[in-house]
N, C-alpha and C positions, 0 to 999 in steps of 0.2 A: 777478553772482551769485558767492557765495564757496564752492568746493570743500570737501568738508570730509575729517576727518581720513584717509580712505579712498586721498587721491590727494596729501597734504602732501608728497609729497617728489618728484612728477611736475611734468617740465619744459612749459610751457603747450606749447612749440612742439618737438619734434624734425625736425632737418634732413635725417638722413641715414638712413635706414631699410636693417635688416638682412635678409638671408635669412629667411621662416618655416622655424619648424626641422619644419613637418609641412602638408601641404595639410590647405586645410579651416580653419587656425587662424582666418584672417583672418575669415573669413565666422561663424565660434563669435564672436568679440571684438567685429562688428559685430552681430550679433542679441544679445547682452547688454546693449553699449550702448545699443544704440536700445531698450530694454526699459525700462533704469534712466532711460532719457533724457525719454520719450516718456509714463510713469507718475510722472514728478518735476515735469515741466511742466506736465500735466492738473490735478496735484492741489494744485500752486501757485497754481492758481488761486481757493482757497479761503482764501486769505488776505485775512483783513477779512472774510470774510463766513460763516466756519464756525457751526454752531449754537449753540455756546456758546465762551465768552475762549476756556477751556480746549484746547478744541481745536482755537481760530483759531490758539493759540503750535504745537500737537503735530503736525498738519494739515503748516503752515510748515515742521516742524523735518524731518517726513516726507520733505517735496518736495524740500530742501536735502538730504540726505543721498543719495535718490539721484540728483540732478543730480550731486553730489560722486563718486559711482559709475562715472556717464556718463563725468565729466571723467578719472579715471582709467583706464578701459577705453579712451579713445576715444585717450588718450596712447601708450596699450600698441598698441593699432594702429596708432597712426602710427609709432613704431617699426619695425613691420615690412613696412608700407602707405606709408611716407610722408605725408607731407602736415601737416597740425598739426590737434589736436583742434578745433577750432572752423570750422574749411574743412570736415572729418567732420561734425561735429556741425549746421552752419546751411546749409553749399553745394550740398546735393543737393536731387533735385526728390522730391515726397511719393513717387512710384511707387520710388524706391533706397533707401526706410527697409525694415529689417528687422526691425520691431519686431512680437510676436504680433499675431492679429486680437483677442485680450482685449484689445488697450488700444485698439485702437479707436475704440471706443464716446466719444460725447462725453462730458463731464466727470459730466449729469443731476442727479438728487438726492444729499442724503448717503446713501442709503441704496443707491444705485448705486455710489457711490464708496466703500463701505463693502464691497459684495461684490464687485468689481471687485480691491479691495488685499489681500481675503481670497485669492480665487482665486490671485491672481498671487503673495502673498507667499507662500504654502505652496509652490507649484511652483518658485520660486527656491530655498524654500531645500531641494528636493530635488537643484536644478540644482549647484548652489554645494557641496554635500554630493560629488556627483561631479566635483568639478576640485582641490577643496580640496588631496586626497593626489597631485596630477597632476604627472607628471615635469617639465615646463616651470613653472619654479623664479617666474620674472616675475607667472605665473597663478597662482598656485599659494599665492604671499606676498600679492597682491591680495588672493585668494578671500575667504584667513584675515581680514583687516583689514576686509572687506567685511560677513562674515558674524559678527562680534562689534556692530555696527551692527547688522545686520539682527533678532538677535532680539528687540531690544526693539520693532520694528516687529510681529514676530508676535505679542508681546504684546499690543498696542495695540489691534491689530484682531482679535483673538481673541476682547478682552472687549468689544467694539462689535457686534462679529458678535451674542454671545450674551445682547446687552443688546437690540438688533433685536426679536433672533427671541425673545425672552420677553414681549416687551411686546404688549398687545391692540392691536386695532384697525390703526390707519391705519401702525404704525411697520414694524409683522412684515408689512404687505400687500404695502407700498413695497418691503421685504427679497426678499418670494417676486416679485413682479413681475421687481425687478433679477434676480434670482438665474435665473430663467428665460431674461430676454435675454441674459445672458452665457455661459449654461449651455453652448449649442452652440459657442463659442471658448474656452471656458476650457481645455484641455489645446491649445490653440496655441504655448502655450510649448511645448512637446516636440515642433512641429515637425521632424520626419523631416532632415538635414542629409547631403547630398551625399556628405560627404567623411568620415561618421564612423568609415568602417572604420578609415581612417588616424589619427585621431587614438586611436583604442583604442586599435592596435595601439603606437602611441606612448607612451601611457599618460598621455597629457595629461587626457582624459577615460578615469575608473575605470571609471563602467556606461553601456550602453548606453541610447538615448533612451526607447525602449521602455520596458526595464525600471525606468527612472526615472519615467513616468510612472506606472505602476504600482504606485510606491512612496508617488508622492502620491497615487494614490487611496486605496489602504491608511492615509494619515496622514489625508484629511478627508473619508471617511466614517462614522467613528464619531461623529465632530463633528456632521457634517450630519442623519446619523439621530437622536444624539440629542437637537437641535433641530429633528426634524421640516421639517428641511428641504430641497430637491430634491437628486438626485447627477448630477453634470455628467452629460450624455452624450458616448457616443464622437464626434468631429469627423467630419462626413460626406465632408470634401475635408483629411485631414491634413496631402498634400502640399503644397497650397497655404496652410498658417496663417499665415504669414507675407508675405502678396502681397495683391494687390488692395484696398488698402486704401481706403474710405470717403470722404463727405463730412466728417464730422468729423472727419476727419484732417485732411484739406485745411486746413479749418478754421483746424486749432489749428498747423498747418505756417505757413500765414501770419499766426498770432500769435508763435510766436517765431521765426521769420526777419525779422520787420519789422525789428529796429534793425540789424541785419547787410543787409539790403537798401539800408537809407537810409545805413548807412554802414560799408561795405564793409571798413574798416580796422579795424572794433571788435573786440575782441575778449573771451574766457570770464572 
């Protein structure tokens, strides 16, 4: 798989890993990754068989940008984690991903993977919104290069979303069924993080979790209501949104660990 412009100039492998300059960083760096990583994989999977060309190419070009996300984030922690992005990325067991319980969910219909990229792209780019002006210079230059990619994503599934939910019958049912299953994990992104005081206080991250999620409800509920359709609810276990994950995860954990299983040398 080819990185794309997001991580052009990230070394595959880093040897010698520095000081983080704040606790908490590593564990921010690894729950991004495994976000971009784990939403790039799922949705790779619609290659060749999207519902129309159009968006068998857009779908692909989706899941390539942010596997290219993954690869850069996963570099920036090996930086300060050691190891190299691909040992990160294929060598742990399903229970060490830190990815929301939003992405979860198996891959299902389009219409699942349509509210699935809705949910999760507006919450990132509330996330991305707070690291962008963030003192730690490495994150910060990422964010930026990340988040010029990203909105044409919000694009993408903005007008899919409201193409769903406009249409009669079987298309908008598919939409409110998905939209319901996900409903209870979708602010999993803004799982609660250990260590956030210190990265405030840092200035790595500008707001706090909280108040970020708060800002993405503010951004897709105007959407949702006026499409008539559900608003996430609060998570009954915040604490734990990022833990316990699933059999479709299992799943999709031994589909792409198979070639790094069978051959242990291959590499991103």
């Amino acid at each position: 798989m080819t990185p794309t412009s997001a991580n052009a100039d990230a070394d595959a492998v880093i040897a010698t890993p520095i000081a983080p300059p704040v606790a908490g960083l590593t564990d921010l760096l690894l729950s991004m990754a495994d976000d971009e990583f784990v939403i790039g994989f799922s949705d790779s999977e619609w290659t060749g068989i999207a519902p129309i060309l159009e968006e068998d190419i857009a779908m692909s070009s989706l899941a390539q940008d942010e596997l290219g996300h993954a690869a850069a984030l996963y570099d920036l922690l090996a930086t300060i984690a050691g190891g190299d992005r691909d040992a990160i990325a294929y060598d742990r067991e399903p229970h060490d991903y830190r990815h929301a319980r939003l992405l979860d969910h198996g891959r299902g219909d389009w219409a699942m993977t349509i509210a699935r990229r809705y949910l999760y792209e507006t919450a990132d780019a509330v996330r991305l919104t707070a690291l962008v002006d963030g003192s730690w210079a490495p994150l910060a230059d990422l964010v930026g290069k990340i988040r010029r990619e990203e909105r044409y994503h919000l694009m993408h599934i903005g007008t899919w979303l409201e193409r769903l939910a406009r249409a009669h019958g079987e298309p908008r049912d598919r939409l409110l069924a998905a939209l319901t299953i996900l409903g209870p994990d979708a602010a999993t992104v803004f799982t609660p993080q250990e260590d956030e005081a210190a990265l405030l206080a840092a200035g790595i991250v500008t707001r706090p979790i909280a108040d970020q999620e708060r800002d993405w409800r503010n951004d897709i509920e105007p959407t949702l209501r006026g499409l008539d359709l559900p608003i996430p609810p609060l998570p009954h276990d915040p604490e734990r949104g990022r833990s316990d994950h699933g059999e479709a995860f299992r799943w999709l954990h031994g589909e792409f660990t198979m070639v790094r299983r069978g051959d242990p040398g291959a590499t991103w």
